[in-house]
C-alpha positions as CSV (number, residue, x, y, z in Angstrom):
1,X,-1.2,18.5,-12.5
2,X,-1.8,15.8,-15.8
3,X,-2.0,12.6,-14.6
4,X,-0.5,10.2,-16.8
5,X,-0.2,6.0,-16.9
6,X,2.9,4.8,-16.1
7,X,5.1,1.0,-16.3
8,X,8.2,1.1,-14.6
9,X,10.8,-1.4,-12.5
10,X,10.7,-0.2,-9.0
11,X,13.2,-1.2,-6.5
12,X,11.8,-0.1,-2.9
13,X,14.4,0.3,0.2
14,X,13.7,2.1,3.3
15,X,15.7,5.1,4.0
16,X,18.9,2.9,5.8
17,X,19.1,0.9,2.6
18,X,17.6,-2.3,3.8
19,X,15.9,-3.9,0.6
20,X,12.1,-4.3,0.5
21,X,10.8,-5.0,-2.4
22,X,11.8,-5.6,-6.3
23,X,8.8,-5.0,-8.8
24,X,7.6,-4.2,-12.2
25,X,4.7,-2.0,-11.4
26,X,2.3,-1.9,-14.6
27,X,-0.1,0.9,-16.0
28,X,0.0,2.9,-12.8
29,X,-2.4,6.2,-12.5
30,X,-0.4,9.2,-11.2
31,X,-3.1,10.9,-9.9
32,X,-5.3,9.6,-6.8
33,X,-8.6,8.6,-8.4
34,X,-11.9,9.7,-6.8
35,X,-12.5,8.5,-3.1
36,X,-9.4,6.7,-3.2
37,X,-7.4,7.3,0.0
38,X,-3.9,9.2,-0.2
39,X,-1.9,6.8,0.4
40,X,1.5,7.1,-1.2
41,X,1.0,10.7,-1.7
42,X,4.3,11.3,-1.4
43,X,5.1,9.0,-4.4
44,X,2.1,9.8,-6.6
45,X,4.0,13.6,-6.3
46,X,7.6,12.1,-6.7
47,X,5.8,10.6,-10.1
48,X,4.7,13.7,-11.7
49,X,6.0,14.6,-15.3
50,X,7.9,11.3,-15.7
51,X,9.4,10.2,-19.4
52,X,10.0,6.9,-21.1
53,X,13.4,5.9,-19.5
54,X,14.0,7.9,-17.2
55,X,15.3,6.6,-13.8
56,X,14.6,8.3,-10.3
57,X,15.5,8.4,-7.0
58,X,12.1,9.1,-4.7
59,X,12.4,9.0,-1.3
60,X,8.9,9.2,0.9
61,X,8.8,10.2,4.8
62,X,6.1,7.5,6.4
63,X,3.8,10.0,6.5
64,X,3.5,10.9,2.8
65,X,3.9,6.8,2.2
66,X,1.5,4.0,4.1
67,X,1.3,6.6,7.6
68,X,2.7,6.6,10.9
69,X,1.9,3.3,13.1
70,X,-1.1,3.6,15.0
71,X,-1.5,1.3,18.0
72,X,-5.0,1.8,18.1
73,X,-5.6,-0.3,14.7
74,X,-4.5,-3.1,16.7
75,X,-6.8,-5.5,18.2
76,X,-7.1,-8.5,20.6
77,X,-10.3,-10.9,20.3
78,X,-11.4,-14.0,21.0
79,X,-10.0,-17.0,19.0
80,X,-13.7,-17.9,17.8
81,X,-14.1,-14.3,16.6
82,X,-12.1,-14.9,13.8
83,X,-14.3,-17.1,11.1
84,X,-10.8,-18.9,9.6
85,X,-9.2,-22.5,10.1
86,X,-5.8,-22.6,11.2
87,X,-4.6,-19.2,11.8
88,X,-0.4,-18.6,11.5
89,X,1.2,-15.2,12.7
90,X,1.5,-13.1,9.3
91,X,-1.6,-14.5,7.9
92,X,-4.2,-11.7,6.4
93,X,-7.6,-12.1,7.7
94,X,-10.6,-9.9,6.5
95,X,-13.0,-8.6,9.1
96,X,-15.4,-5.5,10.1
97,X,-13.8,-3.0,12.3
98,X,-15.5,-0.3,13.0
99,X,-18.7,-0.9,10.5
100,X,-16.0,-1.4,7.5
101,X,-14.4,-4.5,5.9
102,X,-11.0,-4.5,7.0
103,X,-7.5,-6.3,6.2
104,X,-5.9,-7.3,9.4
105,X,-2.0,-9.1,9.7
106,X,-2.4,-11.9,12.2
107,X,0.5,-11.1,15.1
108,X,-0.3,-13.1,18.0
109,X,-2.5,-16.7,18.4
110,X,-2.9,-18.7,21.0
111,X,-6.1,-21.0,22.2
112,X,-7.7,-18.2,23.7
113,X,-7.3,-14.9,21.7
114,X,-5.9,-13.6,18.7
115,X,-4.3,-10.3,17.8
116,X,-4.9,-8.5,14.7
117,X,-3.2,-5.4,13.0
118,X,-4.9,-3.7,10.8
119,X,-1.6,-1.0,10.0
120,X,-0.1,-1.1,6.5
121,X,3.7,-3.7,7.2
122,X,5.2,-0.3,5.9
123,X,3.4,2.2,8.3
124,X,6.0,4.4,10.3
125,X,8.4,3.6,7.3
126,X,10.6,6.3,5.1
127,X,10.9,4.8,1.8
128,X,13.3,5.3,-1.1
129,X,11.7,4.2,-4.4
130,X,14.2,3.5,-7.3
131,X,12.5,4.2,-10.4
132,X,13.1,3.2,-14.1
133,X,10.2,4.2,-16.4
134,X,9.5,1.9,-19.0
135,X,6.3,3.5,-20.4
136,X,4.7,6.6,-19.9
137,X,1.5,8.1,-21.6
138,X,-1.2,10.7,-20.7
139,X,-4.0,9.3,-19.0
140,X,-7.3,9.3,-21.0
141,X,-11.0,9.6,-19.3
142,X,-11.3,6.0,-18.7
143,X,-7.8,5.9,-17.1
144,X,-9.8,8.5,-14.2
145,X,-12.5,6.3,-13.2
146,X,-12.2,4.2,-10.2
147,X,-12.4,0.3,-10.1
148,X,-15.0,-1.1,-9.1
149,X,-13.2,-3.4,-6.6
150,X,-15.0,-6.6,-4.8
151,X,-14.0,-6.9,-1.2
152,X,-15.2,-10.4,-0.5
């Protein structure tokens, strides 16, 4: 498989129709990079041997996409746990779980306890992406290296 660098318009539905997202999705590697997780697998594969222009229907079960929903990424803790002012259901919060720094989606607050989800908003989703390439090229060495990406 050549991975290659690819701009395109993306419009993202899941599979009843219902409208997600509109985007123009720039310089995008089509090949996982190197201890990157798999998420989107299913796109990354839908992706594969692309040309300028072209337009593509992709549609992604939930488990080739952002995963099934796991309960267990959801957590209740104390209101003092969570080092943040005013907290609002569908805030993001980063935190440890499980030794690692984690994005959680507020869900629940109240005086005592708050309740954080750490699933992707999409997880137990089947998606359709709409794709229109715009610009497509092979993907050089430095296209394949990872980002070095700050977490704080």
């Amino acid at each position: 498989m050549k991975a290659q660098v690819i701009s395109f318009h993306c419009v993202l539905k899941t599979k009843l129709g219902r409208l997600i997202s509109k985007t123009v999705n720039r310089d995008v590697v089509t090949m996982p990079l190197p201890g990157q997780a798999p998420l989107l697998s299913g796109l990354v594969e839908g992706l594969q041997n692309l040309k300028g222009g072209e337009k593509r229907s992709i549609s992604v079960s939930a488990d080739r996409a952002y995963g099934f929903y796991d309960p267990a990424k959801v957590i209740t803790c104390p209101r003092e746990a969570v080092e943040v002012g005013r907290l609002v259901v569908g805030d993001n919060v980063r935190a440890d779980y499980e030794g690692q720094p984690t994005l959680f989606r507020v869900t629940s607050v109240n005086s005592d306890e708050v309740t954080l989800d750490a699933n992707h908003p999409l997880a137990g989703e089947d998606l359709v992406f709409e794709i229109e390439a715009l610009n497509v090229r092979e993907a050089g060495p430095e296209d394949l290296q990872p980002a070095d990406l700050d977490l704080h």
